[in-house]
Structures are given as structure tokens and as C-alpha cells.
C-alpha positions in Angstrom: 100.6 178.5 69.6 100.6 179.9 72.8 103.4 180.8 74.7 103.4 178.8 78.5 105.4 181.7 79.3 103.1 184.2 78.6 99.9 183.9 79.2 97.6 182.5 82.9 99.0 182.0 86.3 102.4 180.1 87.0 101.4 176.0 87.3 103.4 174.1 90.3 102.0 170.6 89.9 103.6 168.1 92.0 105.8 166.5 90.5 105.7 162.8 88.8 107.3 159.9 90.3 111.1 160.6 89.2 110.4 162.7 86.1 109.6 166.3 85.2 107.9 167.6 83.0 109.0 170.4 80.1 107.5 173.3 78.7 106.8 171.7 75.7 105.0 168.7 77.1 107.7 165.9 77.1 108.7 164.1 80.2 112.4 163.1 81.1 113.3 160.4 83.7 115.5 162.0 86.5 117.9 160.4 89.1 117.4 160.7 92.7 120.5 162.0 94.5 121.6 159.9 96.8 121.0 160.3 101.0 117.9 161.4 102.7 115.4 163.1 100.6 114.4 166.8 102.1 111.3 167.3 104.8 110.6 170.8 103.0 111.9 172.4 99.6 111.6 176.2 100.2 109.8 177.5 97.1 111.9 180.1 95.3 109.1 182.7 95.9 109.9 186.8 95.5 110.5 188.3 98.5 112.4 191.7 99.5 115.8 191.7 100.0 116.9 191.7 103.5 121.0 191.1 102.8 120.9 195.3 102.1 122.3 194.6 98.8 119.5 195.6 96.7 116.8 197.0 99.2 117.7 199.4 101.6 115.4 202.1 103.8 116.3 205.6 104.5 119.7 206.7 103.9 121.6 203.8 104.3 124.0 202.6 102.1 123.8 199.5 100.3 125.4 196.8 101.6 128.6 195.5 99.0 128.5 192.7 96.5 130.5 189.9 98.4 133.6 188.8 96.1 133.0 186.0 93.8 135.5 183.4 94.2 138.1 182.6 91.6 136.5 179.6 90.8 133.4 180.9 90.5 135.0 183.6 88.0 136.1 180.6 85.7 133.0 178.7 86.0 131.2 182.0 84.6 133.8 182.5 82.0 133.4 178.6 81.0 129.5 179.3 80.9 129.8 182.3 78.4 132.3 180.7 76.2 130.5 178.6 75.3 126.4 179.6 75.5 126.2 178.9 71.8 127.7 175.7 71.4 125.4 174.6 74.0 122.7 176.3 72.3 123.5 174.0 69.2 123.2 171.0 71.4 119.5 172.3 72.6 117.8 168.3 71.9 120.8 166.7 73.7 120.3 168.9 77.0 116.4 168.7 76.6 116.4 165.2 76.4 118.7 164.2 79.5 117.6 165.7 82.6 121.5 165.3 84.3 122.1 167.5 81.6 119.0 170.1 81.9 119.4 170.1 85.8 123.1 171.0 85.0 123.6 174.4 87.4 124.2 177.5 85.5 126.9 179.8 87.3 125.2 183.0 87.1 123.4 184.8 89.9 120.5 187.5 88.4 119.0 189.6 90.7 116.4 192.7 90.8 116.2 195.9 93.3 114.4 195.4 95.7 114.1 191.7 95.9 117.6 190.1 94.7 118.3 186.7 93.8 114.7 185.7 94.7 113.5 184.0 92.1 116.5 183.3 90.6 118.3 181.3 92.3 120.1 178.2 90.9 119.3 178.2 87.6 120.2 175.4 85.3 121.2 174.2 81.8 117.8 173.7 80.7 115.8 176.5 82.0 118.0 178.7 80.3 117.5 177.2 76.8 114.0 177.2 77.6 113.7 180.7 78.3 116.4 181.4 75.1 113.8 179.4 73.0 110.2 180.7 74.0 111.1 184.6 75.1 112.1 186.8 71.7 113.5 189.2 73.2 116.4 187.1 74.9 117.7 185.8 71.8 118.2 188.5 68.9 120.0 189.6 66.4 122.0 192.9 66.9 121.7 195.6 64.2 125.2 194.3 63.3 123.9 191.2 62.4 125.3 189.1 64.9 123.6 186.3 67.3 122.9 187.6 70.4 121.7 185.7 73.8 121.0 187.4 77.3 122.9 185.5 79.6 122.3 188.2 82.7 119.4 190.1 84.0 120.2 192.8 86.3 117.8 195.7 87.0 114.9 197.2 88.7 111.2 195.5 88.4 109.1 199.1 88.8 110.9 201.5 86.9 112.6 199.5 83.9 115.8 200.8 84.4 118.4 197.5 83.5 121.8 196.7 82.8 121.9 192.9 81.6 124.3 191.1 80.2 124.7 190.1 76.3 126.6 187.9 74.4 127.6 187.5 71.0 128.2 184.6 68.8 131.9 186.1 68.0 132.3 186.0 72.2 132.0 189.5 72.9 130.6 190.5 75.7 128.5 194.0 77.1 126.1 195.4 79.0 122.5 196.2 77.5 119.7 198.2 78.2 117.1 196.0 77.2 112.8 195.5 77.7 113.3 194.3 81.2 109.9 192.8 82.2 109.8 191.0 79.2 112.8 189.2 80.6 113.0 188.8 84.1 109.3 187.9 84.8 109.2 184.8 82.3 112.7 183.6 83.4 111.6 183.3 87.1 108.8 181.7 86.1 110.8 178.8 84.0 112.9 178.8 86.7 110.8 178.4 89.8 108.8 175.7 87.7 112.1 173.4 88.3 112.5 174.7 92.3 112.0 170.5 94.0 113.2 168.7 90.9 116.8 170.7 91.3 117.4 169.4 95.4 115.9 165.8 94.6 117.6 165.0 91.3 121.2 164.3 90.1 122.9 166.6 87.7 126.0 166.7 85.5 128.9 169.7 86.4 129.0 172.2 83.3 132.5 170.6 82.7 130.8 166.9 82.4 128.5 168.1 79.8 130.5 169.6 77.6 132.7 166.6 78.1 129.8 164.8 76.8 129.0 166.6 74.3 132.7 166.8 72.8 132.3 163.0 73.1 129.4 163.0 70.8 130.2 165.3 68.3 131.5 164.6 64.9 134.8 165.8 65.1 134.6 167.1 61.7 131.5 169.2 62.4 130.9 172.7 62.8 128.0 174.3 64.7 127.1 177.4 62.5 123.9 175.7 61.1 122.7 174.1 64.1 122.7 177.5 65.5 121.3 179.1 62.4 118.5 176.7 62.7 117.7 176.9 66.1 117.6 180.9 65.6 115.0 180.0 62.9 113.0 178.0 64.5 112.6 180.3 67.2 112.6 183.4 65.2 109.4 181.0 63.3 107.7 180.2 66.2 108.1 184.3 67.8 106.3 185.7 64.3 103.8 182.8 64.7 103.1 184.0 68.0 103.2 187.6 67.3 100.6 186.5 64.2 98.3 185.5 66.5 98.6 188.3 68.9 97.8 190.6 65.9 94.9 188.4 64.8 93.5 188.8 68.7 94.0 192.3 68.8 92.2 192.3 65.1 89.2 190.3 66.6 88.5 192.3 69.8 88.8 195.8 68.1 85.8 194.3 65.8 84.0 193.2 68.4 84.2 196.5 70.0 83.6 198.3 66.6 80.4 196.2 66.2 79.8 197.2 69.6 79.7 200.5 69.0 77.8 200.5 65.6 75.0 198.1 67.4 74.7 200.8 69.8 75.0 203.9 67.9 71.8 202.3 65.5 70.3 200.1 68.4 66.4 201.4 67.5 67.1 201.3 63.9 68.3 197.4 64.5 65.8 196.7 67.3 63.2 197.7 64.5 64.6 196.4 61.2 64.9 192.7 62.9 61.8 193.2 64.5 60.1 193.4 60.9 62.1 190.4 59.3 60.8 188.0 62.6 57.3 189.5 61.8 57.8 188.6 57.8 59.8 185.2 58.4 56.7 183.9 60.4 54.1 184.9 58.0 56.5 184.0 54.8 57.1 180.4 56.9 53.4 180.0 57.4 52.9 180.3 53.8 55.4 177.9 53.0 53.9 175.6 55.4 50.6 176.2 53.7 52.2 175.5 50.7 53.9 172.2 51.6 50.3 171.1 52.9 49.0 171.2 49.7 51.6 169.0 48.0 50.8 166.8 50.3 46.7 166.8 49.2 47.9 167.1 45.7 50.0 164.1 45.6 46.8 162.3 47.4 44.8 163.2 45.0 47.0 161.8 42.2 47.4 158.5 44.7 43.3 158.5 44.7 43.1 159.3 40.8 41.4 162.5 41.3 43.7 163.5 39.1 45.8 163.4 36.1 49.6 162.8 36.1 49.4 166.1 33.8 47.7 168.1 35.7 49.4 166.7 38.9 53.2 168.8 37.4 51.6 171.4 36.1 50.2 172.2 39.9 53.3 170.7 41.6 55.6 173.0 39.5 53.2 176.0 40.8 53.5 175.4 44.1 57.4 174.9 44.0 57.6 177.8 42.4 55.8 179.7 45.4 57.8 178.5 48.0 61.0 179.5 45.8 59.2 182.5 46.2 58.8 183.0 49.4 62.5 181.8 50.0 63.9 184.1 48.0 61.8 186.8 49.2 63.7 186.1 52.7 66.7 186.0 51.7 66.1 189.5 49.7 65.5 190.9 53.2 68.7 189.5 54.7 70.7 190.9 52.1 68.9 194.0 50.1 66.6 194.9 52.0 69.0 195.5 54.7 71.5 197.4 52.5 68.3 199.9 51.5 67.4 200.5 55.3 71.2 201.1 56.2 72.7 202.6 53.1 74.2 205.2 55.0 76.5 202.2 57.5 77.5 199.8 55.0 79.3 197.4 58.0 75.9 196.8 59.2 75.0 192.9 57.9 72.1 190.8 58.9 74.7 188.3 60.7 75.8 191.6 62.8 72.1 192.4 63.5 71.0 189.1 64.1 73.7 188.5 66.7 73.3 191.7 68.3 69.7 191.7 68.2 68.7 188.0 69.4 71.8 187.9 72.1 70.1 191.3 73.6 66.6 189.6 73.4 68.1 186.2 75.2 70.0 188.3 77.8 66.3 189.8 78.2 64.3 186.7 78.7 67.2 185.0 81.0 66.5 188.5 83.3 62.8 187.6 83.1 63.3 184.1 84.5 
């Protein structure tokens, strides 16, 4: 269960006729806005600042933040009120892209490079980043629901102030693992850069209309949110599991490593011996198997008796039991006598160690 968000190089694929395309795989129809369609879509790319708000050169001082108009104000205010109850409605928004292309009226930015990279945000890259980043949807040590609506801080050294939310509406400022935020949330967001200037999109006010529409007027939102926290909080420990489980695997193959190494002539040797026995034992067996065959001739051209035809066939069976077991005795006891002293060391480990060196040898040969 890989995250997208994660792991490999940010995809821009060109986009399907009139869709797009979700983290999770599923494809919504979108809406084409209506007037000429736009020669060129600047890609939201990072780049430094040159406003002087966040990146400025000698002693100069930073240039100040321009005042947010009071609309603006309400439309943030209108946003954090109600991050939750959206939150509930994740399927709806996910499943209407008017609704996931719905522009989200906070500005993030970084030292040194600003709003790049986060610039118009929507609905639905916000829930997408909520639901596939751990870290920007919590609980507090109070207990309470928390989501990051904010990111504000400085990409080299760490050092953040973001902005939380709680479930009761409180709002603060957090010092919180900054690259695990910002770097996934630009990438959600620059994923959607062409589909936000080519495609229609509800006004926050006309989803939540829509939404109050919808709802059951009777129904409250504490278990949709409890549910979507557990689903995520499933999917995070799933992920996590399988980090562990990585992390478990290459420290054994480097351990393995290392005990190939430290007994490499000992190995070279011991396998050199079984391939020296398995050939002669297999030769025997082959022998062996031969002589079935002229024994059950010789019952065919009544040379012999069915009597004495078992009592020979059971011999010979009996030998290449024999010789079987004596190699799998050497896969198994014989190499726990030669290497009492490393009891990790199997015959799977030296076999793989042994024949991969041997193959890597030939292939240098050729």
C-alpha cells in the first residue's frame, strides 16, 4: 500500500479528454469553463521569491505582507469553520470534480520561495493530502481531531509555524515535522496545476450549499468523521507496517552480507564440497535408476521371477532413498557441524551467496 505521495518522482501526465485523474486511481468528468481555452498553463514550479517577502539578499528588509481583503478574511474564516464538516463529506467532494476543483482560500508559502508551489489550492487536494499524509491529520494529546489547514515555514532549516485546527474550532499555531508537510502537499497540488484554469468549479459557499441540501437534516457528523480518522489512521499503520517490514528485510540482507563475507572461504569451501558430493551422489542415483530399468526388462523377458524382481526393486529404492537422504543430511546437519559456531548460517544463505558470486563470475568471464 504505497503511498503516491511518498515515494518516485512527481507524474504530470497530460491530461485525459475532460477528466482528471485522482490519487487513488478514479477518474471524474470535469467541465470546461467557458471562452477561449489558454495558449500556455504556467506550471506551478518552485522558484525563489522575487516579491522580497520571503527571500531577501544582504541587509534588506523584507518586503510586508500586503493586507488581505475583508472578504478574503471571511472566506478564510468560512473555510476553517467548517474543515471538518467538509471532511465528513470526503466521497461527495471526491466524486464531483466542481466540487474538488472548489478554490481553497488559503495562501501557504515557504522562505525563500513563497507561494510557489502552492498556489490555488482546491477542495480536493486538500482532502487528499488530509487523507494520505499522517502527519496532517492527528490527534492532539488532548484527544481532540486536529487538521493542518496552513503551512508556513522554512524548507532548509525546519523551523515552522503552521496552522492547526481543532474539531471544537479552535485555532493555533504549531511547530510541526515541516518537510513531511509541505513537500507532499505541493506535490498533490501541482498534480492539479491545467485542470484548475480549464475546468469549472463550485464557490466554497455553493458547496456547502450543496451539501446542506443533501444532508439528512436529522444527521450529525461525529461518526463520519470518526470514520474517516480511522480509515486513515488504518491505512497510516498499514503503511508504516510495511516501512518496518522494508527496513526488516534490507537490515537482513545486509546482515547476511556481512556473515557471507566475514566466512566467505569457509562458504566458498563448504559448497564447494556439497557440488563435488551432489554430482557423485546424482551419478549414483542415475546408475541406480538404470538398473530398474534392466531389471524390469528382465522381468518383461522372463529372466526373472516376479519374486525376485521386488526383492531387487525394493533394494534399489532403498539406495536411492539413501543417497537422497544423504543430501539432504548435508544441507541441513552437515552444515550445522561445519558452522556450529554461526548458527544464522543455512544452506539457502550459502547457496544464494555462493552460486550468485559464481554467476557474477562467469558473466565477467563472458
Amino acid at each position: 500500500m504505497n503511498n503516491p505521495l511518498e515515494f518516485g518522482e512527481e507524474k504530470h501526465e497530460e491530461l485525459p479528454h475532460n477528466q482528471i485523474t485522482l490519487l487513488d486511481g478514479r477518474t471524474l468528468d470535469c467541465y470546461p469553463l467557458a471562452g477561449e481555452v489558454p495558449e500556455k498553463i504556467e506550471e506551478d514550479h518552485l522558484k525563489m521569491d522575487m516579491s522580497g517577502q520571503y527571500f531577501t539578499i544582504g541587509t534588506r528588509k523584507p518586503s510586508p505582507d500586503p493586507k488581505p481583503s475583508e472578504e478574503a478574511k471571511e472566506q478564510r474564516q468560512l473555510f476553517i469553520r467548517n474543515v471538518f464538516y467538509l471532511l465528513a463529506h470526503k466521497e461527495r467532494i471526491l466524486s464531483d470534480s466542481r466540487m474538488f476543483l472548489c478554490r481553497v482560500p488559503i495562501q501557504s508559502g515557504m522562505a525563500y520561495t513563497g507561494t510557489s508551489g502552492f498556489n490555488k489550492p482546491t477542495l480536493g487536494v486538500y482532502i487528499e493530502w488530509w487523507t494520505n499524509v499522517s502527519t496532517s491529520m492527528y490527534v492532539d494529546e488532548n484527544g481532540r481531531r486536529t487538521l493542518v489547514y496552513l503551512l508556513s515555514g522554512s524548507p532548509l532549516t525546519g523551523a515552522n509555524s503552521c496552522g492547526i485546527v481543532h474539531e471544537d474550532g479552535e485555532t493555533e499555531s504549531a511547530w510541526l515535522k515541516f518537510h513531511s508537510l509541505w513537500s507532499p502537499f505541493i506535490k498533490v497540488n501541482r498534480r492539479y496545476t491545467q485542470a484548475k484554469e480549464l475546468y469549472q468549479a463550485y464557490t466554497l459557499e455553493e458547496v456547502l450549499d450543496i451539501l446542506h441540501q443533501e444532508d439528512d437534516k436529522c444527521q450529525t457528523f461525529d461518526n463520519s468523521i470518526d470514520k474517516v480518522f480511522m480509515e486513515c489512521e488504518i491505512k497510516f499503520l498499514k503503511q508504516e507496517i510495511e516501512k518496518l517490514q522494508g527496513d526488516r528485510d534490507n537490515w537482513q540482507r545486509i546482515y547476511e552480507d556481512t556473515l557471507f563475507r566475514y566466512n566467505e572461504d569457509r562458504i566458498r569451501q563448504f559448497y564447494a564440497d556439497f557440488l563435488e558430493m551432489e554430482s557423485q551422489t546424482n551419478a549414483e542415483i542415475e546408475q541406480t535408476n538404470q538398473k530398474i530399468k534392466e531389471l524390469k526388462a528382465d522381468l518383461r523377458n522372463k529372466v526373472i521371477n516376479n519374486k525376485t524382481y521386488q526383492q531387487k526393486l525394493r533394494l534399489l529404492k532403498g539406495h536411492i532413498s539413501s543417497l537422497e537422504f544423504k543430501i539432504s543430511r548435508f544441507k541441513s546437519e552437515t552444515v550445522r557441524e561445519t558452522f556450529s559456531d554461526e548458527k544464522d548460517i543455512t544452506f539457502n544463505l550459502i547457496e544464494r551467496y555462493a552460486s550468485q558470486d559464481s554467476d557474477e563470475k562467469d558473466n565477467g568471464n563472458q
